[in-house]
GUTIRO-530825 format. One record per residue: residue in one letter; chain; z, y, x of N, C-alpha, C in turn. Coordinates in Angstrom, 1 decimal. Each point is the difference from the previous one (the first is absolute). Example, Ala and Ser with C-alpha at 12.3 -4.5 7.8 and 13.67 -1.06 7.14 Angstrom:
  aa  ch    n_c3    n_c2    n_c1   ca_c3   ca_c2   ca_c1    c_c3    c_c2    c_c1
   a   A     7.8    -5.7    13.2     0.0     1.2    -0.9     0.0     1.2     0.9
   s   A    -0.7     1.1    -0.4     0.0     1.1     0.9     0.8     1.1    -0.8
This chain:
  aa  ch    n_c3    n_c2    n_c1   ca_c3   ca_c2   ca_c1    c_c3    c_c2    c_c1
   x   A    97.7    -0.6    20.9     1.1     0.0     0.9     0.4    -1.4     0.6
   x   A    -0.7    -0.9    -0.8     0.4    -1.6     0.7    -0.1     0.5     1.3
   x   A     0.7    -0.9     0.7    -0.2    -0.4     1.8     1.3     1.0     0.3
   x   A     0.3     1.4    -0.2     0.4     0.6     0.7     1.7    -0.1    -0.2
   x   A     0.5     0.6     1.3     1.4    -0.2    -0.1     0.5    -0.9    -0.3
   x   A     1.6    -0.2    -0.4     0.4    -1.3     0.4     0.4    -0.1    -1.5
   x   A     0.5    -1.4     0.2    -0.3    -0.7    -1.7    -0.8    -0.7    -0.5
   x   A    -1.0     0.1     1.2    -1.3    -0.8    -0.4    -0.3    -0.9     0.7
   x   A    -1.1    -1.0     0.2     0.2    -1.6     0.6     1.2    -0.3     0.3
   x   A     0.6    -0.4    -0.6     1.8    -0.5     0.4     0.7     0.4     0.6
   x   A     0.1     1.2     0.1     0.8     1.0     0.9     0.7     0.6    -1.1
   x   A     1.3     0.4     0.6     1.4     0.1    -0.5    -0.7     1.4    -1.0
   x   A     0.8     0.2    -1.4    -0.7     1.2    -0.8     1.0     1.4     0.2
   x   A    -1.0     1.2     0.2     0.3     1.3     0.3     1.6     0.2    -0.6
   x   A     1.0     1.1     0.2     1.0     0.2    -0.4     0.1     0.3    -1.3
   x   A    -1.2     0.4    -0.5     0.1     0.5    -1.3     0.5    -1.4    -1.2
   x   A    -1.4    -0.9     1.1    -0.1    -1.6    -1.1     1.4    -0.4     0.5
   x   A     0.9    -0.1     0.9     1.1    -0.6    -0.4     0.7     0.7    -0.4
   x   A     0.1     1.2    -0.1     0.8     1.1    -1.5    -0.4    -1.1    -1.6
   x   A    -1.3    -0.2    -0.1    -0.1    -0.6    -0.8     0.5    -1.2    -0.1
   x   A    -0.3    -0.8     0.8     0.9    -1.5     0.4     1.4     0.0    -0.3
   x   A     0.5     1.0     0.3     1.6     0.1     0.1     0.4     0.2    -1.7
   x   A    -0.4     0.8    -0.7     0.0     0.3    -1.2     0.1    -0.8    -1.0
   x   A    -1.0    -1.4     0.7     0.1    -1.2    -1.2     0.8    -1.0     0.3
   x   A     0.5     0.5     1.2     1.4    -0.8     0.7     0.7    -0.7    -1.9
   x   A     0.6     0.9    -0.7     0.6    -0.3    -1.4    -0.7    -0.6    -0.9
   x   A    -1.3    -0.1     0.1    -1.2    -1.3    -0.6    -0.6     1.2    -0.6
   x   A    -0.7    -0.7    -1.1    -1.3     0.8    -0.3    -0.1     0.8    -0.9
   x   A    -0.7     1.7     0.7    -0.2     0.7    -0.8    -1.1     0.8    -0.1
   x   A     0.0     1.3    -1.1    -0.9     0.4     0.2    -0.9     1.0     0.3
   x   A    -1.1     0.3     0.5    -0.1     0.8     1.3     0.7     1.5    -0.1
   x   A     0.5     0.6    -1.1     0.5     1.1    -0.2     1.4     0.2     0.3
   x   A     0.8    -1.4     0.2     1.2    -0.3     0.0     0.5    -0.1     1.7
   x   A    -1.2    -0.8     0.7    -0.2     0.2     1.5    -0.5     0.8     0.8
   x   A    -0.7     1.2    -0.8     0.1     1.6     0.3     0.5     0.7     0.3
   x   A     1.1    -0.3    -0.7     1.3     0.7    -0.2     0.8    -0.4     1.1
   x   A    -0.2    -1.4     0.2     1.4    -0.5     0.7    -0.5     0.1     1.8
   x   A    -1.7     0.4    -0.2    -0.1    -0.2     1.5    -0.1     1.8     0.0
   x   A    -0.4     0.7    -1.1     0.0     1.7     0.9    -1.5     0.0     0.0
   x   A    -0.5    -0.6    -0.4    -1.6     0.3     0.1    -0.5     0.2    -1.6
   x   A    -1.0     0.6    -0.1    -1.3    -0.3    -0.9    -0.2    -1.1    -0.9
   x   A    -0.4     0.3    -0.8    -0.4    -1.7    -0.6    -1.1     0.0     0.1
   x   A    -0.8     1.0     0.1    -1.5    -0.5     0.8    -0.2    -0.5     1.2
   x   A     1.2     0.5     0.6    -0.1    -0.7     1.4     0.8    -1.0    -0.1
   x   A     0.7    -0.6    -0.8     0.5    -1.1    -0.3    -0.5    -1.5    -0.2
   x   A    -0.9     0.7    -1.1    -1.5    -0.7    -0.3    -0.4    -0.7     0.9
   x   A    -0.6     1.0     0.9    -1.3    -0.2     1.1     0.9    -0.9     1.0
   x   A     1.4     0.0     0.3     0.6    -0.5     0.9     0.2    -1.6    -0.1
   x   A     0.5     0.0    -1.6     0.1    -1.4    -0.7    -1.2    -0.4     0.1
   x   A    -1.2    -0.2     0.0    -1.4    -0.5    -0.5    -0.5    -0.2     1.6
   x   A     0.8     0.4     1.3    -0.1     0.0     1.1     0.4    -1.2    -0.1
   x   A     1.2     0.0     0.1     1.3    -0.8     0.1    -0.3    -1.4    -0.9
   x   A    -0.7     0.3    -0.9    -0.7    -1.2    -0.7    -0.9    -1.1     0.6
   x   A    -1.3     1.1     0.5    -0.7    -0.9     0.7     0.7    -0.4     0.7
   x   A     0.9     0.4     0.8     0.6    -0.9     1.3     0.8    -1.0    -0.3
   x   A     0.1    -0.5    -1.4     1.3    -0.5    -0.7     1.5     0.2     0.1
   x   A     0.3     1.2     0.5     1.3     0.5     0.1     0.4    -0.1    -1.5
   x   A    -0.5     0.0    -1.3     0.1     0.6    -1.3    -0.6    -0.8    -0.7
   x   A    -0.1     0.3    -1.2    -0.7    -0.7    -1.2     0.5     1.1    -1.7
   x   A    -1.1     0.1    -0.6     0.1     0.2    -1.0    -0.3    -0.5    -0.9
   x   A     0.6     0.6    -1.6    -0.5    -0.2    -1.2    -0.2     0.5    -1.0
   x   A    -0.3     0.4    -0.7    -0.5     0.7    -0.7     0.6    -0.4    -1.7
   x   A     1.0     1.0    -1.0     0.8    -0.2    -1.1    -0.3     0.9    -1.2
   x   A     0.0    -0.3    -0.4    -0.4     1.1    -1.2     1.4     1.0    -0.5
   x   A    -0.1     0.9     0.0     1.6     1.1    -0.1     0.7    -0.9    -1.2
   x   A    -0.9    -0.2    -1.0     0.6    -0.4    -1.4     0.8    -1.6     0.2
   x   A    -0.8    -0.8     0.4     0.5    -1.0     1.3     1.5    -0.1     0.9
   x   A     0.0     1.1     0.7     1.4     0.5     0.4     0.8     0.6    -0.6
   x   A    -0.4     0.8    -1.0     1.2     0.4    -0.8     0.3    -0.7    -1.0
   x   A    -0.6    -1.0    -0.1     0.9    -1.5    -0.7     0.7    -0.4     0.5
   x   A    -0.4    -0.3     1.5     1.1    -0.8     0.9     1.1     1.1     0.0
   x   A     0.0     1.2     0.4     1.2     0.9     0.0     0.9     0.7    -1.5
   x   A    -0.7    -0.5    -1.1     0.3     0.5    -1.2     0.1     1.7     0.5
   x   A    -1.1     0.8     0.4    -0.1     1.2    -0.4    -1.5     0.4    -0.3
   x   A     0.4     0.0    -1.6    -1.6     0.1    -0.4     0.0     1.6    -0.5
   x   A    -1.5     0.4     0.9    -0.4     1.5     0.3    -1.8    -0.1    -0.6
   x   A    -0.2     0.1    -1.5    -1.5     0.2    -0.6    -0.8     0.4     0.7
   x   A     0.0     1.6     0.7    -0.9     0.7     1.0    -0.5    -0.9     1.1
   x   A     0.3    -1.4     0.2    -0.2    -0.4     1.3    -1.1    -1.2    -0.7
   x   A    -0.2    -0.2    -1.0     0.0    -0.8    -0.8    -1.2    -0.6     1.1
   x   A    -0.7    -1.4     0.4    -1.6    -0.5     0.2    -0.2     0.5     1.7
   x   A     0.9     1.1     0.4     0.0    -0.1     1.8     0.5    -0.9     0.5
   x   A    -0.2    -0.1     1.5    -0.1    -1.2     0.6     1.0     0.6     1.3
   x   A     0.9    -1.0     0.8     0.4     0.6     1.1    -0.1    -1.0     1.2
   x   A    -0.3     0.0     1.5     0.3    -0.9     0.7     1.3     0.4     0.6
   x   A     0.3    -2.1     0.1     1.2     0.2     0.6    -0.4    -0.6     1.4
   x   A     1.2     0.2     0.8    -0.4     0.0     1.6     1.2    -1.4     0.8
   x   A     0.2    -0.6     0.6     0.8    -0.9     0.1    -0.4    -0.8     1.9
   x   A     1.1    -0.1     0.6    -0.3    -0.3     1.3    -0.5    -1.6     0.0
   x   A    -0.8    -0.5     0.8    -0.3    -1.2     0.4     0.8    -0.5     0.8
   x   A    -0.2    -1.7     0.6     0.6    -0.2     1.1     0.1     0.4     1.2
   x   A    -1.3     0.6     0.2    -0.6     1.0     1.3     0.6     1.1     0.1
   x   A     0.5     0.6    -1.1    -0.1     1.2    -0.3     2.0     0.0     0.3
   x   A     0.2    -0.9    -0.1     1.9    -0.1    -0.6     0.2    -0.8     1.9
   x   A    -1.1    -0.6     0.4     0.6     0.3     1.6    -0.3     0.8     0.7
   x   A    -1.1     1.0    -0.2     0.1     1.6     0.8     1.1     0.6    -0.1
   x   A     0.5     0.0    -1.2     1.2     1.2    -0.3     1.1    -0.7     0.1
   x   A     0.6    -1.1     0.1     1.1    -0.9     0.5     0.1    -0.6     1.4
   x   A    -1.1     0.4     0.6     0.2     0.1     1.4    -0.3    -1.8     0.3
């Protein structure tokens, strides 16, 4: 799907990607959390962010649950050794959506 529609070679990203843009407006989270807040998918959340990546609107990282629920003091066993990315606007990315 490279090349097509817009969002791609430096052209402003589809409404969906700034549904996503807008979402990390409050800083960084994670893609399940900007699913929610934009009304889409998290698969299509995914594929939006990883867009929005290459174009450097975005940046991720990648935390281990057990990792974050240190930082949050909510420790949950079942999660124990999974991994989550988190999602966070660039400088690119924070003057699309700030006009």
């Amino acid at each position: 799907m490279a090349g097509r529609g817009r969002g791609w070679r430096g052209e402003a990203p589809t409404p969906e990607g700034m549904r996503c843009l807008n979402a990390l407006r409050g800083g960084e989270q994670p893609s399940s959390v900007i699913a929610t807040s934009a009304g889409l998918s998290q698969a299509s959340v995914i594929q939006k962010l990883k867009t929005l990546e290459g174009h450097g609107y975005v940046s991720s990282r990648l935390e281990s649950v057990k990792e974050h629920q240190a930082r949050e003091k909510e420790p949950h066993e079942r999660n124990k050794g999974q991994r989550r990315t988190y999602w966070k606007l660039t400088r690119a990315g924070e003057t699309v959506v700030n006009g």
